[in-house]
KOLVO-643953 format. One line per field, with one value per residue: residue number from 0; residue in three letters; x, y, z of N, C-alpha, C, CB in turn. Coordinates in nm, 3 decimals. Glycine has a CB too. Layout:
// residues N
lonu = [NUM/...]
zanu = [ALA/...]
nX = [X/...]
nY = [Y/...]
nZ = [Z/...]
caX = [X/...]
caY = [Y/...]
caZ = [Z/...]
cX = [X/...]
cY = [Y/...]
cZ = [Z/...]
cbX = [X/...]
cbY = [Y/...]
cbZ = [Z/...]
This chain:
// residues 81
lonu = [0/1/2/3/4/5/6/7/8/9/10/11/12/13/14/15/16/17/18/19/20/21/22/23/24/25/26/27/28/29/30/31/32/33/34/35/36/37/38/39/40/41/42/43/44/45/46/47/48/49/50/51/52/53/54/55/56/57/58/59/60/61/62/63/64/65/66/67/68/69/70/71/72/73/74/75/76/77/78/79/80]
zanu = [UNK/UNK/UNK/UNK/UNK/UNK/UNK/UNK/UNK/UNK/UNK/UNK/UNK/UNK/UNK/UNK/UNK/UNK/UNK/UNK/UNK/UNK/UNK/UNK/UNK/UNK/UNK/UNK/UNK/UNK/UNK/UNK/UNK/UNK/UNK/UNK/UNK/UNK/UNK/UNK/UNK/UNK/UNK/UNK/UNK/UNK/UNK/UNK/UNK/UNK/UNK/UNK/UNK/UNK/UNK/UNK/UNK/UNK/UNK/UNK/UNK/UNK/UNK/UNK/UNK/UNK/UNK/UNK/UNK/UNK/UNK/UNK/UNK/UNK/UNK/UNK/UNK/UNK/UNK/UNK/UNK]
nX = [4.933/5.229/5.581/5.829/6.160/6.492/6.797/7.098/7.425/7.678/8.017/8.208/8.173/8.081/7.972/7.922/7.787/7.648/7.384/7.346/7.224/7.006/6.871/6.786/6.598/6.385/6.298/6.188/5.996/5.805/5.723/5.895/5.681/5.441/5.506/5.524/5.285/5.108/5.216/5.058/4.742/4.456/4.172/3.860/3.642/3.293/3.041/2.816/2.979/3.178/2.971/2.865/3.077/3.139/2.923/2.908/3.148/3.123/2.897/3.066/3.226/3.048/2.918/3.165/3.209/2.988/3.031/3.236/3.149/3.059/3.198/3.270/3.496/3.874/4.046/4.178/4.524/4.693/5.003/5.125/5.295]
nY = [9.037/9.079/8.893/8.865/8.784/8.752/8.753/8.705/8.766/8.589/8.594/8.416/8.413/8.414/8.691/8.581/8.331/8.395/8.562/8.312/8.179/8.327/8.347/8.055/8.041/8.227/8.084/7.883/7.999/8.042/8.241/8.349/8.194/8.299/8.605/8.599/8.470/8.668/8.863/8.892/9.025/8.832/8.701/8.642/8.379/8.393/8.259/8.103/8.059/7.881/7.686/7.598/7.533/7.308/7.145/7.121/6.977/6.713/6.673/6.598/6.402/6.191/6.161/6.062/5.768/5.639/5.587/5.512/5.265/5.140/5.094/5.266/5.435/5.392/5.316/5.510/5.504/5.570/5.767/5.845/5.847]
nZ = [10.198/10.315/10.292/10.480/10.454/10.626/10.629/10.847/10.834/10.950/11.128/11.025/10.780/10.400/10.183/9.943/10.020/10.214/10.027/9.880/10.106/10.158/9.904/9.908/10.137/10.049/9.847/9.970/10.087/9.906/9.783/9.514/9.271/9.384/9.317/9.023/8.981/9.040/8.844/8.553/8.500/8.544/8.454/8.637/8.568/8.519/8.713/8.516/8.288/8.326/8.434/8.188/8.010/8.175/8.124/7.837/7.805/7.951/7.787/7.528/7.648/7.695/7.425/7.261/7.419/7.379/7.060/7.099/7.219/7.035/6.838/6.670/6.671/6.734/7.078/7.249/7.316/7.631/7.654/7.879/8.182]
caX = [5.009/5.380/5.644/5.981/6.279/6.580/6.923/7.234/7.575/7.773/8.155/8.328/8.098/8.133/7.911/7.839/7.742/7.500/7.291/7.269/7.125/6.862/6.799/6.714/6.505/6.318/6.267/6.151/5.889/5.734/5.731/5.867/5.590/5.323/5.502/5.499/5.138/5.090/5.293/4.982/4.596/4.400/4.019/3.776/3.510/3.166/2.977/2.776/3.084/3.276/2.939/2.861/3.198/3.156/2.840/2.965/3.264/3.020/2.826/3.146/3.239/2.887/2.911/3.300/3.180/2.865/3.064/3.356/3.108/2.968/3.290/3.316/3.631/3.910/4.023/4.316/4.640/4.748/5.150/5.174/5.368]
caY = [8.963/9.079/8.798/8.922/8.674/8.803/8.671/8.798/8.740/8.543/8.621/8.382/8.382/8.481/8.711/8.468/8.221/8.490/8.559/8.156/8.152/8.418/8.240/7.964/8.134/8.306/7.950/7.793/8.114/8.049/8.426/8.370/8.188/8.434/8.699/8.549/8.451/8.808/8.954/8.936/9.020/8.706/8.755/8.513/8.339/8.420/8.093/8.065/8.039/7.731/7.554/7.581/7.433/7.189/7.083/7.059/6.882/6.628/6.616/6.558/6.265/6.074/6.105/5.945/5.661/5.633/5.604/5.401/5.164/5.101/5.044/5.352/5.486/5.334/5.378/5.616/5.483/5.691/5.721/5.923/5.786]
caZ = [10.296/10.308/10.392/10.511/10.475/10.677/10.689/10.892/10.845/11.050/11.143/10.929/10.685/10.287/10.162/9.879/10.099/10.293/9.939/9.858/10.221/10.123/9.775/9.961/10.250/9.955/9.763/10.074/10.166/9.868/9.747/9.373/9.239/9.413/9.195/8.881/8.920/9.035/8.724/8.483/8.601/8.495/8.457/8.674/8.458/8.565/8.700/8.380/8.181/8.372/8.377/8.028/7.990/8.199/8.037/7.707/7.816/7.959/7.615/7.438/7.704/7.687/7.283/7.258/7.509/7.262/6.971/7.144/7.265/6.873/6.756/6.540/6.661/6.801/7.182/7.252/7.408/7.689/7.677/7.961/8.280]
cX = [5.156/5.449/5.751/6.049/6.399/6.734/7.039/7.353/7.661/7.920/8.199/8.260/8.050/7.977/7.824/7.726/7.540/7.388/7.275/7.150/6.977/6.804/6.743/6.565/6.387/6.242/6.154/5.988/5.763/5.657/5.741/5.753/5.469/5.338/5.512/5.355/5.069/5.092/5.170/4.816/4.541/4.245/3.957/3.655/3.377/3.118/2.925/2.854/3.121/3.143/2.907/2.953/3.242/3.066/2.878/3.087/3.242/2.989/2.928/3.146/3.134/2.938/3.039/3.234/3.085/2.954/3.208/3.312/3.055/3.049/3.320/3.444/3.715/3.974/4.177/4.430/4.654/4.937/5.162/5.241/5.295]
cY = [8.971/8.985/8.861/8.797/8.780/8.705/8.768/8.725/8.701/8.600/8.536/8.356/8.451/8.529/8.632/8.383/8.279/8.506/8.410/8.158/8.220/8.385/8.178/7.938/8.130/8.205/7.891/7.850/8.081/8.181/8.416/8.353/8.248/8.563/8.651/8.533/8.595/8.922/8.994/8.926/8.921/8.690/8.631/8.499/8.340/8.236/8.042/8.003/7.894/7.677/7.532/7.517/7.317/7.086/7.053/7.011/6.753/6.554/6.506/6.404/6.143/6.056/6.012/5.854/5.563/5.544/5.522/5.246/5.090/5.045/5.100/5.440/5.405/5.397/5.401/5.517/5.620/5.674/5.812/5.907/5.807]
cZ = [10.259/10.408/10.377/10.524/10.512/10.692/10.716/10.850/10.954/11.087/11.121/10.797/10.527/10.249/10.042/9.910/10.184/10.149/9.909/9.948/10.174/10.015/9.808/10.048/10.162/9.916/9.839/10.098/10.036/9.763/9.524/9.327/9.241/9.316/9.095/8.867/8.926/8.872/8.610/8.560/8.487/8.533/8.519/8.597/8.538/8.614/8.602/8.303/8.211/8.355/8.260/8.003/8.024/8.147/7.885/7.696/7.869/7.891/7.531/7.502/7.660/7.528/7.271/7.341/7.469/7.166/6.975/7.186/7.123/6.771/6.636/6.546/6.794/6.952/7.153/7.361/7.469/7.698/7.786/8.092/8.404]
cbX = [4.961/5.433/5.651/6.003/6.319/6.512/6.980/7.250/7.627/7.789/8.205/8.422/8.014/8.231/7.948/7.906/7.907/7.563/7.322/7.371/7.186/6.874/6.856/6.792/6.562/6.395/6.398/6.267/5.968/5.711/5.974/5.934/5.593/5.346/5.584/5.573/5.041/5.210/5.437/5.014/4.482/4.484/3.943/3.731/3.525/3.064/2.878/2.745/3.219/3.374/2.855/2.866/3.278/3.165/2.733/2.964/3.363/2.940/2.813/3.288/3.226/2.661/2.911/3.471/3.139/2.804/3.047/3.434/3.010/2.903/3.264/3.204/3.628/3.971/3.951/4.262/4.778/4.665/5.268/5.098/5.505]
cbY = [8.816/9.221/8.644/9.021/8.567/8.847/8.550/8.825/8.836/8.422/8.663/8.247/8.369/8.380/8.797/8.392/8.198/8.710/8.647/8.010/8.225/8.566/8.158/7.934/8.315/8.379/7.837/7.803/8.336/8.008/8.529/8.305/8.128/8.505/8.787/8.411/8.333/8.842/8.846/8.864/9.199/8.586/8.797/8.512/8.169/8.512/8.058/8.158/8.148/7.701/7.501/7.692/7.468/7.185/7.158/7.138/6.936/6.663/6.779/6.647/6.285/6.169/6.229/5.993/5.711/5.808/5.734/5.462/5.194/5.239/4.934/5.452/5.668/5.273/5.312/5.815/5.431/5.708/5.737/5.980/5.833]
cbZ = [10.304/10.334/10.375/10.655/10.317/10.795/10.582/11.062/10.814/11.017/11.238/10.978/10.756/10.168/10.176/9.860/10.243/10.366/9.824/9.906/10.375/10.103/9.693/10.011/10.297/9.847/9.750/10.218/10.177/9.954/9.858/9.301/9.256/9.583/9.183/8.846/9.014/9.135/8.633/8.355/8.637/8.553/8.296/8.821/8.383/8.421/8.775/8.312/8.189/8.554/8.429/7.940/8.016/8.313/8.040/7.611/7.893/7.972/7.483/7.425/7.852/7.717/7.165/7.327/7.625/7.181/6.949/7.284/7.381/6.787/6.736/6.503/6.672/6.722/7.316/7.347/7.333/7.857/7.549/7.972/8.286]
């Protein structure tokens, strides 16, 4: 899916001014970020994989909750905003 951003030049208008515009255009389109995520190939994880991961990220949960509820470790502050 190719996006074209186009900008013309007005008649009083500084060429400076004309590339901001197209910076902006560009910003707006959404385009950088697509190439950057583009820039490296990034392997998809088989289904097996993610749920295995999600299952033993599960496990882990239930045991802390276990083990938080027993009063063998204490509970985490979150500082995060």
């Amino acid at each position: 899916m190719a996006i074209n951003v186009e900008v013309e030049k007005n008649n009083n208008e500084s060429s400076a001014n004309v590339i901001r515009r197209f910076t902006k255009r560009v910003q707006g389109a959404g385009i950088i970020p697509k190439v950057r995520a583009g820039r490296y190939y990034t392997r998809i994880k088989s289904d097996n994989v993610n749920r295995m991961a999600k299952l033993k990220k599960l496990a882990k949960k239930v045991t802390y909750e276990k083990l938080l509820k027993l009063g063998k470790i204490a509970e985490q502050k979150s500082y995060r905003r």
